[in-house]
C-alpha positions in Angstrom: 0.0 0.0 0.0 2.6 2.0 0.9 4.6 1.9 -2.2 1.3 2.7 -4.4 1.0 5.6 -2.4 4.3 6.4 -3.4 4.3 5.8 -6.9 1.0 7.9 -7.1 3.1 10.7 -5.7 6.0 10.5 -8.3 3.7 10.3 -11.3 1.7 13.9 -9.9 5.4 15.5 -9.6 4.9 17.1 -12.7 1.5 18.6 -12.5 2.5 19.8 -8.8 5.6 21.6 -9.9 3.7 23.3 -12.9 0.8 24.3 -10.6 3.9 26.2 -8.4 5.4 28.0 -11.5 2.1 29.2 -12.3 0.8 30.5 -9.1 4.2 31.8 -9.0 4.3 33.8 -11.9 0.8 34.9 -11.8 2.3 37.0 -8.2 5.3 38.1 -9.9 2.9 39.6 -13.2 0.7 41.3 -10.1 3.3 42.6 -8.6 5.5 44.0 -11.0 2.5 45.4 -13.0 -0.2 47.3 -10.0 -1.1 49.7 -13.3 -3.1 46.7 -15.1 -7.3 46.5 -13.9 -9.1 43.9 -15.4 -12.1 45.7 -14.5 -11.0 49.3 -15.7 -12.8 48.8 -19.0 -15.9 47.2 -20.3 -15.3 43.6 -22.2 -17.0 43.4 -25.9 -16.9 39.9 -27.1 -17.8 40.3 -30.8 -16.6 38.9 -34.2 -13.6 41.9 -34.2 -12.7 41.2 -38.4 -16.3 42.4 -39.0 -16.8 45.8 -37.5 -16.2 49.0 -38.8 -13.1 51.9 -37.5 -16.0 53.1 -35.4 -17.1 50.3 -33.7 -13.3 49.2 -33.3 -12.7 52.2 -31.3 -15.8 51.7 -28.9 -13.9 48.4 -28.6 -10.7 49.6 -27.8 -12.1 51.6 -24.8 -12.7 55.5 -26.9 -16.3 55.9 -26.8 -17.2 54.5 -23.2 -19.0 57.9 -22.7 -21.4 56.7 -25.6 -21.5 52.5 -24.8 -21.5 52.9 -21.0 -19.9 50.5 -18.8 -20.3 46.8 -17.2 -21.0 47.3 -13.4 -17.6 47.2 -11.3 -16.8 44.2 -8.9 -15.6 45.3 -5.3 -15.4 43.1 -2.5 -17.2 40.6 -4.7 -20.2 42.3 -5.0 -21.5 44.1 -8.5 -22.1 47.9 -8.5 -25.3 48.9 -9.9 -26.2 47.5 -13.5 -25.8 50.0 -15.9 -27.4 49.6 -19.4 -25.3 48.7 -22.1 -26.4 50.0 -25.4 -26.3 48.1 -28.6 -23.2 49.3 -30.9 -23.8 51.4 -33.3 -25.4 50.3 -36.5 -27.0 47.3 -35.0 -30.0 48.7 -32.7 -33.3 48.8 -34.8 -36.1 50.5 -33.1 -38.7 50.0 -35.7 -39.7 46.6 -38.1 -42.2 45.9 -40.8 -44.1 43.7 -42.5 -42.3 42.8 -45.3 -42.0 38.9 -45.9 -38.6 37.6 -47.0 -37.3 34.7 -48.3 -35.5 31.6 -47.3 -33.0 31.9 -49.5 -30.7 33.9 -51.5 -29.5 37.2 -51.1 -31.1 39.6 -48.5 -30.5 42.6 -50.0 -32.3 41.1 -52.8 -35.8 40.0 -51.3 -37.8 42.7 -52.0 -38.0 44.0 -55.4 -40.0 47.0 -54.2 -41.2 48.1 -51.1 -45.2 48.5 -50.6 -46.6 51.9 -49.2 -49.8 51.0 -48.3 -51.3 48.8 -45.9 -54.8 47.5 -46.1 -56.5 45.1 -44.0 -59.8 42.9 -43.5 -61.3 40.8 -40.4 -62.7 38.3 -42.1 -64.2 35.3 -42.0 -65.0 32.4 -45.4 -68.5 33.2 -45.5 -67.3 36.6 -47.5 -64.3 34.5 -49.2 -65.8 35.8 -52.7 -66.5 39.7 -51.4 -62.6 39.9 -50.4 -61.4 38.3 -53.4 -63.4 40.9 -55.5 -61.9 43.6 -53.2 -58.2 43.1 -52.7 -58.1 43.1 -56.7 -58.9 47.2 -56.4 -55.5 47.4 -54.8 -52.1 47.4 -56.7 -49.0 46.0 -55.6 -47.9 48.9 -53.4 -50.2 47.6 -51.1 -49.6 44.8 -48.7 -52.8 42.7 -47.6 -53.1 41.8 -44.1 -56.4 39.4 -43.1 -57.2 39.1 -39.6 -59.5 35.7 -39.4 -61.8 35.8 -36.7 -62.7 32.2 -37.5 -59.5 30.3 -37.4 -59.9 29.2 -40.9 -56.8 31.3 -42.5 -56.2 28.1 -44.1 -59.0 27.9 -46.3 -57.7 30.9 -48.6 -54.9 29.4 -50.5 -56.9 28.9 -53.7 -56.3 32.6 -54.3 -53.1 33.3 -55.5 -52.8 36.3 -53.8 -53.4 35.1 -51.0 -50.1 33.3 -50.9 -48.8 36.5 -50.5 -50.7 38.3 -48.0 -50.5 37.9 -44.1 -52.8 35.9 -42.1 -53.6 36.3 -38.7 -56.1 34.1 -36.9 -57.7 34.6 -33.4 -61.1 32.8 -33.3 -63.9 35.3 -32.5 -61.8 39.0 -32.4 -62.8 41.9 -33.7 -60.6 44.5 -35.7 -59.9 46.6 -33.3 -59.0 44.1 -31.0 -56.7 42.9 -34.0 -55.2 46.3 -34.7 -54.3 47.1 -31.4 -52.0 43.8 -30.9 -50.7 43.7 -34.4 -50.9 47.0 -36.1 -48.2 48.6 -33.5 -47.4 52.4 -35.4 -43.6 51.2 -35.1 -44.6 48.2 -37.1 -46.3 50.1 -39.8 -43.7 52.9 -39.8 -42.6 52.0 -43.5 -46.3 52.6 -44.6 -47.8 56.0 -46.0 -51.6 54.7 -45.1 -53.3 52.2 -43.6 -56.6 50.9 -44.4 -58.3 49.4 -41.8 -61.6 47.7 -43.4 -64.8 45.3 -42.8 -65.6 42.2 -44.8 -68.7 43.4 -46.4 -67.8 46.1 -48.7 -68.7 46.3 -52.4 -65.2 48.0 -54.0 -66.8 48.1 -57.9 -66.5 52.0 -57.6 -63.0 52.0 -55.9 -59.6 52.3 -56.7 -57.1 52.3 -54.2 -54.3 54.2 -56.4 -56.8 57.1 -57.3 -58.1 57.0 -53.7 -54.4 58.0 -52.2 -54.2 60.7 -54.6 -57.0 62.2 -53.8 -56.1 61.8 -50.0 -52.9 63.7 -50.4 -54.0 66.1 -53.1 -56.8 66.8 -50.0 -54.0 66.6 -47.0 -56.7 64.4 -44.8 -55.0 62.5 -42.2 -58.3 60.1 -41.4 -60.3 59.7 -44.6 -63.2 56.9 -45.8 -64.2 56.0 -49.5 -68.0 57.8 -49.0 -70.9 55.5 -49.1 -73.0 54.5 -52.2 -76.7 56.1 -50.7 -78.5 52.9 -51.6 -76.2 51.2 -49.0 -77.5 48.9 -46.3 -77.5 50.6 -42.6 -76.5 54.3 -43.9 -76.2 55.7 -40.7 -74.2 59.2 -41.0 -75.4 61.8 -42.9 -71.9 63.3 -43.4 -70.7 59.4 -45.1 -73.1 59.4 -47.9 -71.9 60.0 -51.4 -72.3 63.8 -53.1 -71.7 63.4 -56.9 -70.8 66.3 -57.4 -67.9 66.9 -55.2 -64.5 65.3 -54.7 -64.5 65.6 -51.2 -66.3 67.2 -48.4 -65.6 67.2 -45.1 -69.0 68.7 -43.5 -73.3 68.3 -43.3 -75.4 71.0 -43.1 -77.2 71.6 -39.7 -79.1 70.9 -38.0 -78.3 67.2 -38.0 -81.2 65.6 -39.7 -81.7 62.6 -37.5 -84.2 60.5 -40.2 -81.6 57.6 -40.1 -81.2 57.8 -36.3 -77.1 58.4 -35.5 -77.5 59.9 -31.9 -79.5 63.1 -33.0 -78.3 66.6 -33.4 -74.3 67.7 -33.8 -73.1 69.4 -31.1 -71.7 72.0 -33.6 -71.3 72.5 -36.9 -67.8 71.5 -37.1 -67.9 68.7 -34.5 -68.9 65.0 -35.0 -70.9 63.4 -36.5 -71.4 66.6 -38.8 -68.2 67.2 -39.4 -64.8 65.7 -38.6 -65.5 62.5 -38.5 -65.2 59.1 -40.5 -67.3 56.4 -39.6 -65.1 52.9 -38.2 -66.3 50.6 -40.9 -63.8 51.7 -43.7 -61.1 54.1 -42.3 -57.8 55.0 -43.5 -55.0 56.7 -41.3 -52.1 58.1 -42.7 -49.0 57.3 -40.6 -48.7 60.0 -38.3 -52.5 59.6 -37.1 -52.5 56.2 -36.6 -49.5 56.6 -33.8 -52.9 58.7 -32.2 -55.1 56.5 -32.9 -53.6 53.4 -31.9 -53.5 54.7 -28.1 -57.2 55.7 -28.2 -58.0 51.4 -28.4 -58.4 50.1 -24.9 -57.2 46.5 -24.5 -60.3 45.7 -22.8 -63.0 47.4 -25.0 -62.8 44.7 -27.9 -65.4 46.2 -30.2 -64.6 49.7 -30.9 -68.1 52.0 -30.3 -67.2 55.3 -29.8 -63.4 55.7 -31.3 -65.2 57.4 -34.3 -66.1 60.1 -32.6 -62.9 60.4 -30.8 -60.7 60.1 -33.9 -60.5 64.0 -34.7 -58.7 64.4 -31.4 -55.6 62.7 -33.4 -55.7 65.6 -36.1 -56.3 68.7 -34.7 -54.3 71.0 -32.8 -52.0 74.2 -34.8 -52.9 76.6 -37.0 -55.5 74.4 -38.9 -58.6 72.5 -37.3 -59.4 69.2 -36.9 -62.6 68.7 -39.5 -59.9 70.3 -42.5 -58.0 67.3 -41.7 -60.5 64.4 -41.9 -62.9 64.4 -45.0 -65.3 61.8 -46.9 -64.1 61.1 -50.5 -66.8 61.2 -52.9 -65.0 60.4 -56.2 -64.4 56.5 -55.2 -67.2 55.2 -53.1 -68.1 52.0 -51.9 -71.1 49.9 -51.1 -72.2 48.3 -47.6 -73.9 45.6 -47.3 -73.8 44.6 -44.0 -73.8 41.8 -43.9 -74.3 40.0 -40.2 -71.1 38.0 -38.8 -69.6 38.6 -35.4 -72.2 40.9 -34.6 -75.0 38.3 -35.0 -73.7 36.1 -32.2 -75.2 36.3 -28.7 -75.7 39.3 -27.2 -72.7 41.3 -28.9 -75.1 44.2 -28.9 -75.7 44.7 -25.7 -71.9 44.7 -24.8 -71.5 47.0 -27.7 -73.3 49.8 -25.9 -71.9 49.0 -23.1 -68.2 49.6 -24.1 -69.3 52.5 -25.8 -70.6 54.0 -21.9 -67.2 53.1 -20.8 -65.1 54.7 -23.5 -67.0 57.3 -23.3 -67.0 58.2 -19.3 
């Protein structure tokens, strides 16, 4: 046992004796070299070949008032965290909704970059309404479909529906959609966005003459006006003039004949002037970082943001109703037809998120 012991000994001689030299030398380096911190500067661990002069100075310790620093360690206990910002080029504070390929080059995937944005909450009941529709806009639009019926499946025998996005929550609403997936920092490369119901007859419509009327205009929250033989005309101010490109007021008193919540409270106030009714809105992309706050998470439905939305426009030198307007020279047709609404008693908690919106 003994001389095991021993020859255990004789064969760890080596590894001892180097274990000494290093300990050794690591006191001599500290001792004859106090000047040296390890924690003096902040520690980047990144692919060094691939960064620019810029981003090799931060490295090299000449921009710490920019990058920050990595908490200090005394007495074995971290200072206060300290945020580290990304380097430069790399932090991106906005995205899109562009799709890209699998493959290939990525500076390559998109040919051209849509403007637009429109949307529809949908459901395959109105499979043929939307395929008629999304052909009245060009290719600077991208198509988004929210499916309110989990069926987003069921739409791949239109082509261009290969190409559109799909988003499925079973029984949402729009504006329950828009508020979780329309974020204004996701739709910052987009001009307009088009937020629209399923039951819209578009044979009057295009979307390219529609945007040039909008900017030729300068409305911020615009709708196509409505065809007057359309189901459930509400608004007086929504229904189609022939004979004008745009107008952005109704005479008063507010004829109430169609109902719509009686008289304006003045001329230039809702619903006689600067507003746009929910069904078929379009924001440009400055509004719509307004609007977007103005949906409550909890309020799924949306009753009462129409009346609300001039509070997004005005403000300066110019008033709110010369900002929204009703386009007259491409008009649509509703036919409200029932879907969501029709289901239990969605009616009731209509008017009741519209109390609580509105207190």
């Amino acid at each position: 046992m003994v001389k095991k012991h021993c020859s255990d000994l004789i064969a760890m001689r080596p590894l001892i004796l180097y274990t000494l030299l290093g300990t050794a030398f690591g006191y001599l380096m500290g001792t004859l070299s106090p000047q040296i911190n390890l924690f003096s500067q902040p520690a980047y661990f990144t692919p060094y070949n691939i960064l620019d002069q810029s981003d090799r100075n931060c490295i090299c310790g000449r921009c710490n008032a920019t990058l920050g620093s990595l908490p200090l360690v005394k007495n074995g206990r971290s200072s206060r965290l300290q945020t580290l910002p990304l380097p430069p080029g790399i932090s991106v504070p906005q995205t899109d909704l562009y799709m890209r390929r699998l493959w290939g080059n990525p500076s390559e995937d998109l040919p051209w970059k849509p403007r637009y944005l429109v949307t529809f909450t949908v459901g395959v009941q109105q499979k043929d309404i939307i395929d008629s529709a999304v052909q009245k806009f060009s290719e600077n639009f991208t198509v988004m479909l929210f499916h309110y019926d989990g069926k987003a499946g069921d739409w791949d025998e239109f082509e261009w529906s290969r190409r559109a996005i799909h988003v499925s929550a079973p029984r949402q609403t729009k504006w329950w959609f828009a508020k979780r997936f329309l974020h204004p920092d996701m739709l910052a490369p987009y001009e307009y966005v088009f937020i629209w119901d399923e039951d819209l007859g578009l044979q009057n419509f295009d979307a390219e003459e529609y945007v040039k009327v909008v900017d030729k205009h300068g409305l911020e929250i615009s709708q196509p006006a409505l065809d007057p033989s359309s189901r459930g005309l509400t608004w007086l101010l929504t229904e189609r003039k022939p004979d004008v490109e745009v107008h952005k007021v109704v005479a008063v008193p507010y004829n109430n004949k169609r109902g719509g919540g009686g008289r304006c409270l003045g001329p230039l106030l809702p619903p006689c002037a600067a507003f746009v009714e929910m069904m078929a809105p379009v924001f440009s992309r400055e509004a719509w970082k307004c609007v977007w706050k103005l949906i409550q998470n909890d309020l799924v439905h949306g009753w009462g943001l129409d009346f609300n939305f001039h509070r997004c426009v005005g403000g300066g030198d110019v008033a709110a109703y010369e900002r929204m307007g009703i386009v007259d020279s491409q008009w649509v047709m509703h036919q409200h037809l029932a879907s969501l609404g029709s289901e239990g008693s969605v009616q009731e908690r209509c008017l009741l998120e519209a109390r609580i919106f509105n207190d």
